[in-house]
Steps between C-alpha positions, in 0.01 A plus 500: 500500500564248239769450307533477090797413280665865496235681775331533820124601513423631823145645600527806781241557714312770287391285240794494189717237404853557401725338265891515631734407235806314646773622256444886534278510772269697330148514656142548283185537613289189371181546592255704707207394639257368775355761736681333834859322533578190275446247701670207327652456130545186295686460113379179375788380308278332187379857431600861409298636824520588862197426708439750847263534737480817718368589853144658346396126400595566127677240285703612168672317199739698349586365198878581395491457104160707437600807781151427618 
């Protein structure tokens, strides 16, 4: 889990990261991907992206701004 400045994003074990919103509580679905669990997930602050890496050996950069 790591928190933002309104949110949560927490990765489950099947691979999707989720985005709770702290006012309403409201959960989205993020992003889905990797063909195993997420292993570990990482928001460098100096950019608009979250990096993961899941159980399979696969690394991703999501980047926020482009929905890429």
């Amino acid at each position: 889990m790591v928190k933002g400045p309104d949110h949560w994003l927490i990765g489950d074990g099947h691979g999707k990261v989720w985005k709770v919103h702290f006012d309403t509580m409201r959960v989205e679905q993020v992003m889905s991907f990797h063909s195993k669990r997420v292993q570990d997930l990482a928001i460098p602050q100096s950019i608009n992206s979250s990096i993961t890496i899941g159980e399979d050996g696969s690394v991703r950069l999501w980047d926020f701004v482009k929905d890429k």
